[in-house]
Structure formats: structure tokens, C-alpha cells
C-alpha positions in Angstrom: 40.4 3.2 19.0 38.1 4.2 21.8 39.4 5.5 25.7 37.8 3.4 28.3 36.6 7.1 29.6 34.4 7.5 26.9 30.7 8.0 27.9 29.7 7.4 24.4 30.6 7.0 20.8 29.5 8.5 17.6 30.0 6.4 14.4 30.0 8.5 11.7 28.3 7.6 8.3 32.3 8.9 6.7 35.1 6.6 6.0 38.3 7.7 6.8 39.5 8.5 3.7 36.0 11.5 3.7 34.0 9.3 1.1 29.9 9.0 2.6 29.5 5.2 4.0 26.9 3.1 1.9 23.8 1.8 1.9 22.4 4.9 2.7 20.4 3.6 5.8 23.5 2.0 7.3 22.8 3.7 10.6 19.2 1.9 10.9 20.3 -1.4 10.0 23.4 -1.2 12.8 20.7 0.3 15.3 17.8 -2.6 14.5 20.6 -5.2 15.0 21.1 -3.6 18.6 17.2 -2.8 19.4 17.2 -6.2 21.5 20.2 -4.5 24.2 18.8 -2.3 26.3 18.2 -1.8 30.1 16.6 -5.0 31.5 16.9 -6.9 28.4 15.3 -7.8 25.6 11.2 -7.7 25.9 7.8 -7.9 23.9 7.9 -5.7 21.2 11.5 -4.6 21.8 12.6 -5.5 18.9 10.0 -2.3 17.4 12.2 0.2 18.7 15.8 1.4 18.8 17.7 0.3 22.4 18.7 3.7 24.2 22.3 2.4 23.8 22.6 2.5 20.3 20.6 5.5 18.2 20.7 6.4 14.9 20.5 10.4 14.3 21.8 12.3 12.0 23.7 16.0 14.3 27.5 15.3 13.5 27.7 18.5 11.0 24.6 16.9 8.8 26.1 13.3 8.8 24.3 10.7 9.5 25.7 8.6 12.6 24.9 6.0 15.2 25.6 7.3 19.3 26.4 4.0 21.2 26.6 4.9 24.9 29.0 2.8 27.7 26.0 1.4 29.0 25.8 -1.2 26.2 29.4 -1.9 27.1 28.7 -2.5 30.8 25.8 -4.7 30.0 27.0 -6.7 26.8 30.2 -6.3 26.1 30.0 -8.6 22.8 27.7 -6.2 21.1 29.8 -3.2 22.4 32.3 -5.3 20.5 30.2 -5.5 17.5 29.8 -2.0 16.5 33.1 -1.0 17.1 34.4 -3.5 14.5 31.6 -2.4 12.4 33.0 1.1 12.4 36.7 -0.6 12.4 36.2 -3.0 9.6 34.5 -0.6 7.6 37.1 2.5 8.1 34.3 4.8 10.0 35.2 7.9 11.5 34.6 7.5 15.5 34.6 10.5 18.0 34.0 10.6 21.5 31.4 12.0 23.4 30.2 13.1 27.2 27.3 11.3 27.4 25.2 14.4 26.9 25.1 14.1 23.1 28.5 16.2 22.7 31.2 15.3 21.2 34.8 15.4 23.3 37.8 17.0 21.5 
């Protein structure tokens, strides 16, 4: 599904099949499950903000999507596990990107 190359990963709000992914705020639910993993683990009030390893936004051509970068992988590889079989079990489009924000062809 994903290279091992792969700096980071966009999960797009889109099903394979083109239909929009519901609830509407899926990408801030997945994000708030992941706010505790982030570089140097979870602390006070951590759990107030999204983890710089997995951020919703919404630049993939207008649809909303959720970047999770390697470094979640590295650190917790369960979690890294988690939101890929979110976006597996619930038939999300996933691209590639450089680490930079861009997507890879």
C-alpha cells in the first residue's frame, strides 16, 4: 500500500470508488486519536493539539485529508499501523509525499 521510501502519507477524505468519506470531520477525529504521538512523547496538555506526525488539512485538490509523516512510523510503529488500516479498511485513497507537503507521482 505504502513504499517504505515514503516520507509521508496523505489520506484522502475519497474512497476508492470517488464517493466523499463520512462523518464529515473524519480527518479531526483520526488526528485527535494520534495528538498523544509526537516527538518526546506524550505531555501536559498534548492531548490539546494535533501531533506534528499526523495533521489534518484540507490541500489535496479541495479534499479534506490527514498528512501522516515517517516519523510516527519510526517512533510508534502501532499507531503508524493504525491509520494505515484506517485508510485500508475504509477504502481511502493514499498518495505519497516528500516530506515537504508534496505529493510523489
Amino acid at each position: 500500500m505504502v513504499s517504505n521510501t515514503a516520507k509521508e502519507v496523505f489520506i484522502l477524505g475519497l474512497t476508492r470508488a470517488g464517493k466523499t468519506f463520512r462523518p464529515s470531520d473524519w480527518a479531526e477525529r483520526l488526528a485527535g486519536v494520534m495528538s498523544q504521538f509526537r516527538p518526546g512523547g506524550p505531555q501536559p496538555g498534548s492531548h490539546l493539539g494535533y501531533s506534528p506526525w499526523c495533521v489534518p488539512t484540507s490541500t489535496v485538490d479541495g479534499v479534506k485529508c490527514v498528512v501522516v509523516h515517517r516519523d510516527l512510523r519510526d517512533a510508534e510503529p502501532m499507531a503508524w499501523d493504525f491509520c494505515m488500516n484506517f485508510a485500508r479498511d475504509n477504502e481511502l485513497q493514499v498518495r505519497e509525499g516528500d516530506g515537504a507537503g508534496q505529493q510523489t507521482a
